[in-house]
C-alpha positions in Angstrom: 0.0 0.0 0.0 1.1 3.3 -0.6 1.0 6.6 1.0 -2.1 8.6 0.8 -2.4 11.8 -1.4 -1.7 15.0 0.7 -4.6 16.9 2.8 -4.1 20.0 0.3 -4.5 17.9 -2.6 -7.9 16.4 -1.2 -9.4 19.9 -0.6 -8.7 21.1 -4.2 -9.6 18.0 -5.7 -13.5 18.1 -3.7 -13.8 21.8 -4.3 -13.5 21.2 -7.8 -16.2 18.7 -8.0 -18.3 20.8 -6.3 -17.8 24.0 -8.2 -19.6 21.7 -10.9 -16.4 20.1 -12.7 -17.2 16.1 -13.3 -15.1 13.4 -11.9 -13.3 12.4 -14.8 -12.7 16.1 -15.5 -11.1 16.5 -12.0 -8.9 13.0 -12.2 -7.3 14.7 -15.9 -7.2 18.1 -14.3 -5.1 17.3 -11.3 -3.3 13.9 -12.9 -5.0 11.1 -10.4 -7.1 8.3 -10.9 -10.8 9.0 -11.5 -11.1 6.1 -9.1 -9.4 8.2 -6.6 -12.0 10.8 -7.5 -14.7 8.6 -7.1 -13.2 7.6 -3.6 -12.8 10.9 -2.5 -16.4 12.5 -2.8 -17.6 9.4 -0.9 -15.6 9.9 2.1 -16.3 13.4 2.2 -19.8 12.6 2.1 -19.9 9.6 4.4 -17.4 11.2 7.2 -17.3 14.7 6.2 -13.7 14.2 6.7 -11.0 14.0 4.1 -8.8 12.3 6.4 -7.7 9.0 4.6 -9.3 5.8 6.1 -6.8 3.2 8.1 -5.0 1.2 6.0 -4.0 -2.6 6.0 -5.9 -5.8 8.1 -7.3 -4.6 11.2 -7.0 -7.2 14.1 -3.8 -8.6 13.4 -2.8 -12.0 11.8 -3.5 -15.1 11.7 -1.3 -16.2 14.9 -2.1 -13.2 16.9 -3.8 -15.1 19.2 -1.5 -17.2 19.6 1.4 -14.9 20.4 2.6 -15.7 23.3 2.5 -19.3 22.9 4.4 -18.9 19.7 6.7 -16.4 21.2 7.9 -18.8 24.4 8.3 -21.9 22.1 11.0 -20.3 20.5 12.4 -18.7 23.2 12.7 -22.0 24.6 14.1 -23.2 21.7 15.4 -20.5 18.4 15.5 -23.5 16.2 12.2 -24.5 15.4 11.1 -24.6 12.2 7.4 -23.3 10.9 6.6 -26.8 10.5 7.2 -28.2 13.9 5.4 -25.1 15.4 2.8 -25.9 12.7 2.4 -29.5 14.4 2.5 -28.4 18.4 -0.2 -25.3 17.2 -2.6 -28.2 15.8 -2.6 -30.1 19.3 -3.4 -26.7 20.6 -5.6 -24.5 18.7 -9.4 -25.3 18.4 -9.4 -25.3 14.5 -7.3 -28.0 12.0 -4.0 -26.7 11.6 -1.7 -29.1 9.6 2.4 -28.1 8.0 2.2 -28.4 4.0 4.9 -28.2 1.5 6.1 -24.8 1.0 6.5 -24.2 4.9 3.3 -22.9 5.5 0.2 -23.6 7.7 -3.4 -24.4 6.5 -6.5 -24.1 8.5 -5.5 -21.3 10.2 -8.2 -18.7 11.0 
């Protein structure tokens, strides 16, 4: 994800549209996406804000539940591998959790 567009940039942008200018108009006028456009007149009417919303997942990862737990096992012992944590989760957690090829858990979530 990138950076949002500036405060200043937001302003002009909405005042444009509402001085009458379309969308589309406004995206070639100041060189951004009509999407961005789009985006912008609907936050400014839903929040009456032009802050930009919170970006990325909220509530964390998959394991963040599991944090501690993951966080002692390799304190205990640096050289586990995702797999073998993988295989002590499953005996733990309340949904499947099984290691696959590729290093990676499934039934996580």
């Amino acid at each position: 994800m990138g950076r949002s567009h500036p405060i200043a940039l937001r302003e002009r942008v909405v005042t444009f549209v509402e001085e009458g200018h379309g969308h589309r108009e406004a995206a070639r006028h100041f060189r951004v996406s009509p999407r961005f456009v789009n985006d912008l007149v609907i936050l400014k009417r839903e929040t009456g804000s032009l802050l930009p919303r919170r970006q990325g997942h909220l509530g964390g990862g998959k394991l963040s539940a599991h944090h501690a737990w993951v966080a002692e096992r390799l304190a205990q012992n640096g050289e586990l591998t995702l797999d073998e944590l993988c295989v002590e989760l499953s005996g733990r957690a309340s949904s499947f959790i099984a290691p696959v090829s590729g290093g990676f858990c499934i039934g996580l979530g």
